[in-house]
Every structure is written in C-alpha cells, then in structure tokens.
N, C-alpha and C positions, 0 to 999 in steps of 0.2 A: 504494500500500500504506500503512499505517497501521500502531500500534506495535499491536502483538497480543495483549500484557496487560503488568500492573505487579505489581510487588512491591514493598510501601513501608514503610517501616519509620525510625525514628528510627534514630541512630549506635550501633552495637554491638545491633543487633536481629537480626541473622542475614540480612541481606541481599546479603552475600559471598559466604555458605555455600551461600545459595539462588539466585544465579550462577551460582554450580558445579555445580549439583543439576539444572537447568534445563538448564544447557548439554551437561552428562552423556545426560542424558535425550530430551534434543530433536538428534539429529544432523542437521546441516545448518539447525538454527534458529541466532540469535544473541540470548543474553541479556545484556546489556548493564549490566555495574556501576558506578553512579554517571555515568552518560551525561554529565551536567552539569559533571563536574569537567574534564573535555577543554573549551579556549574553543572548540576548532573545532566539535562539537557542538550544536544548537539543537533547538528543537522542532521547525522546520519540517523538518531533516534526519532526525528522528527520525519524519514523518509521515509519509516518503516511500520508506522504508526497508522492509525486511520486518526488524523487531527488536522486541524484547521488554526490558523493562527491570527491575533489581531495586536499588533506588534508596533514597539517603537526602536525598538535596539537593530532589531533581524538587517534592516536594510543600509544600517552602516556596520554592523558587525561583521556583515556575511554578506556584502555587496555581489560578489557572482553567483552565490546561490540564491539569491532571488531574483537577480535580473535573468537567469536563466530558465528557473523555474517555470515546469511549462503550468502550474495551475491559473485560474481564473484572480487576476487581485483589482484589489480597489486602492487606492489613493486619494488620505484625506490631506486636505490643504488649512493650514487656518496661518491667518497676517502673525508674524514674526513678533511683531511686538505686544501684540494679546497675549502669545506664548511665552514668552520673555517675562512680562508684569505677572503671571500666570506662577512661572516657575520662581521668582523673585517673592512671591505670597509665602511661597512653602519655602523656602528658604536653599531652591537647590539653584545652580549653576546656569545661568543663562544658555541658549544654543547661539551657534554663528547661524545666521540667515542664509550668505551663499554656501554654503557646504551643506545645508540640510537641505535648499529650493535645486540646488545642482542633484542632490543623492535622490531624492524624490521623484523629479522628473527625469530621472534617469529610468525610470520603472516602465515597462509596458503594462498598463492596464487602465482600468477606469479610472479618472481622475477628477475628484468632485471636491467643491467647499466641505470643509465639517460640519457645516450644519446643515448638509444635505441627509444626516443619519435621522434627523425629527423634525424633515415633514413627510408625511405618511406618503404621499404624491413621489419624492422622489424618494425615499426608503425603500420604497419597490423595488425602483431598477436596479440599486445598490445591490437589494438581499437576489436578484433574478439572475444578477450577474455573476454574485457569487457562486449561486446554488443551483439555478435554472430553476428556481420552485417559485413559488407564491406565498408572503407571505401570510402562516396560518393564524397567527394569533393576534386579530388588531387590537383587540384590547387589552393584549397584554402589553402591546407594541405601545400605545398610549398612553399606557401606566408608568410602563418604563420612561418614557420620555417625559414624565411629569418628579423624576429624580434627577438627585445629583448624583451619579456612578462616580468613582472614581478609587486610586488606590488607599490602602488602611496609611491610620498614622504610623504604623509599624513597619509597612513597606519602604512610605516616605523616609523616615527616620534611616532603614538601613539605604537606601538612596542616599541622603547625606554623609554618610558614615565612610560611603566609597570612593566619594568625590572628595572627601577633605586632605 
C-alpha cells in the first residue's frame, strides 16, 4: 500500500483542522498529522501503510518524496504574515516567506487559499480531489468548522523545546 493522498500546507495553514475533517469523514481510513514529527515514523513506513497525510514538515523535510509522489494532494496557501503573527502568539519561530511560497509551489496538485477547507461549496472539491468521494457527513462537516482545531499545548511546548 502507498500513502493515498496529502494535505500540505505551511505552519498555521489549517492542516490540523483538515486531520480532523479527513478522519471524520473517512471511517476506518487514517489521516495522519504531521507524520514526521514522531522519529519512529519515515517515508518508507509511511509507503507501506494504508495512510493519508495532512502535513506541514513532509514537504521540506522530504522535498523529493512528495514532489514525486504519485498520490492525489492538495495545497493550502495562507499570507505569510497571518502565519508569522500566528506563530509569534504561541511563541514559536517565524517561517521565511520565499523558501516556504518556492517549497509549496513546487508541488503538483490542487492549490487553494486555507480557507477554502470551511466553505462547504469548495470543501467538496478539496475532499473529491482527495478521495474521488462525496463528502458524507455535512453536518458533521459544519460542526467541525464551527471549532478551533489545532495542536495540544503539549505538542506546542515540545515544538518550542526543539527550536530553542
């Protein structure tokens, strides 16, 4: 088996949310957040696996296994300095703008704003592109979008811990 599609997105692009969207949505798949930040984790486990990924590290960590990767992915966009004041809240390390809008666009696949995940209208094409399926559960789809997803203060915390 092989990972079955991606979700990529720079830090604070909604790639949490769309973890939880995915996993809602797909019972008995597994969508898989931040794969890379677990050491035990690698591409070849992730090749071999029936999993799906919604990622911010994969596509600079492992730039030729995802630009090669023949699954179905998506790419989310959100402005540099929303992500920046974003990451500056929680106290972790700014991104560079050109090295994350160069790594991102380097991707072949769907390319949308981040907040094309909550409105129902384009969350379609999003989840159709991933999965070729429809999505089943809109009200659960609308529940979800009425939260703030995002990682525990514990994840945060050991994110600062790595960077210091």
């Amino acid at each position: 088996m092989t990972v079955k599609f991606m979700v990529l997105g720079a830090p604070r692009s909604g790639t949490t949310w769309a973890a939880n969207w995915l996993n809602q949505q797909l019972p008995g798949e597994c969508v898989l957040h931040d794969p890379f930040m677990n050491p035990t984790i690698n591409t070849t486990v992730l090749d071999i696996c029936k999993y799906a990924i919604s990622c911010t590290s994969s596509v600079i960590q492992h730039p030729d296994w995802v630009l090669n990767h023949p699954c179905p992915k998506v790419i989310l966009h959100r402005d540099f300095a929303e992500i920046n004041r974003s990451l500056n809240k929680l106290g972790l390390p700014m991104v560079v703008p050109d090295f994350w809008d160069h790594a991102l666009w380097a991707v072949r696949g769907l390319h949308v704003p981040w907040t094309d995940l909550f409105r129902y209208h384009t969350a379609v094409g999003i989840f159709a592109h991933l999965t070729g399926k429809l999505i089943k559960d809109r009200a659960g789809y609308e529940q979800l979008c009425a939260m703030n997803v995002q990682p525990s203060a514990k994840i945060i915390e050991e994110l600062k811990s790595r960077v210091r």
